[in-house]
N, C-alpha and C positions, 0 to 999 in steps of 0.2 A: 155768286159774289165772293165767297171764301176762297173758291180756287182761283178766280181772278185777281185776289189778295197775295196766294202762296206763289204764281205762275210770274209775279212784278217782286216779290222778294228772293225767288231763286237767279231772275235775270239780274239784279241790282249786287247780288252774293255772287255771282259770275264777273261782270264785269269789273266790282271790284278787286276780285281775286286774281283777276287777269292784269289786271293795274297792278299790283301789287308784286307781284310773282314776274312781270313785265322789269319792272324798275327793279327788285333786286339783283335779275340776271346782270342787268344794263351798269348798274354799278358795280356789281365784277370786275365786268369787262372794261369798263374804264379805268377803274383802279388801277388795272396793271400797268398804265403808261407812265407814269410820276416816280412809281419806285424804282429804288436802286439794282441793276443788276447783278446777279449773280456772275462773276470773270472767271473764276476757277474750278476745278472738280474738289481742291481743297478746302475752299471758302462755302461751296455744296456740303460737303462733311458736316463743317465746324456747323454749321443753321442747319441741317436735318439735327444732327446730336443734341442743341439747343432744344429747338422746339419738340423732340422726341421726349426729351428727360422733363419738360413743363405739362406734357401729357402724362408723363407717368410710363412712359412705352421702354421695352427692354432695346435700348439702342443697338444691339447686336443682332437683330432679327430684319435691320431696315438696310437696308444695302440703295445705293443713289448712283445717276448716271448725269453727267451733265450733258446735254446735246448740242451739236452746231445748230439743228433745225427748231420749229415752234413747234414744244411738244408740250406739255405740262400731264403727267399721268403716274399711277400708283398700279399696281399690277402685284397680283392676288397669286402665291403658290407656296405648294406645302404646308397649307395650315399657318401655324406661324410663325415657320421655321424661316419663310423666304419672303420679305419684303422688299418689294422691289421700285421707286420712284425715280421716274426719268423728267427731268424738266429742260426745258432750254427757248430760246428766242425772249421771246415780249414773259412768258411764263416764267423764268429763270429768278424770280427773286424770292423775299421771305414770305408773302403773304402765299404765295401758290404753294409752298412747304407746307404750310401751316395745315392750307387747305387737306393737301396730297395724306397728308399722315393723319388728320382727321378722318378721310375715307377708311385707312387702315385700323388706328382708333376706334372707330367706332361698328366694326367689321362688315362696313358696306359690301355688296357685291355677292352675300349667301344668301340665293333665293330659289325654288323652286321651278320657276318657270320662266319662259323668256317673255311673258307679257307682264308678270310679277316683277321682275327683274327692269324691265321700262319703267314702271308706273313709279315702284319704289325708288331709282335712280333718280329721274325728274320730276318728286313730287314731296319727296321725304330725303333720301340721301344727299343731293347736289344742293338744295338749300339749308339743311346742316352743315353742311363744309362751310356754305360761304359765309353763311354765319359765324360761324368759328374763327373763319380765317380774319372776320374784320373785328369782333368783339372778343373772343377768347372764351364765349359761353359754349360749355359741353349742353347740348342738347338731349 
């Protein structure tokens, strides 16, 4: 009886987890169509240096690339000497910055192992960002 109790609480803690973790992907990903895009590699500057100095981040360590393609990414080298954030297409505006330099923020991406490395991306790092990106809560 008791495990037929724990076996209906772990399926009901799955699917709503799956709900949950479902719909904040989904609002991401819709988010991005409403805001305003980024047109320049200048206007990229000016909103990395923003939202860099609202983190607290040494804005000289973050280096930015705007792209003709849909890219939206942060790319990890040298410690913290080289940061590096490329964004462009549907990604190209403020909330994916926001996103992007939270990964760096918060030094997503140092792990151990490449199943470490999955588990912690999609289960703890990429819902930090998105949280961040849409309320401004360091996690």
């Amino acid at each position: 009886m008791a495990f037929s109790k724990i076996k209906k609480g772990i399926k009901k803690t799955l699917i709503t987890g799956t709900i949950a973790y479902s719909a904040l992907f989904a609002t991401d990903i819709l988010s991005n169509f409403p805001t305003q895009k980024i047109k320049s590699q200048k206007e990229l500057e000016k909103i990395v240096y923003e939202e860099a100095t609202i983190l607290g981040m040494d804005t000289n360590i973050i280096k930015c690339e705007l792209l003709n393609e849909l890219a939206g990414d942060s790319i990890y080298g040298g410690g913290l000497k080289n940061q590096y954030i490329f964004i462009g297409g549907l990604l190209a505006n403020r909330k994916m910055i926001k996103h992007e330099l939270y990964h760096i923020y918060d030094g997503h991406g140092d792990h151990d192992t490449k199943l470490e490395t999955e588990l912690n991306y999609w289960f703890i790092e990429e819902p930090k960002a998105i949280i961040y990106s849409f309320t401004g809560l360091k996690l």
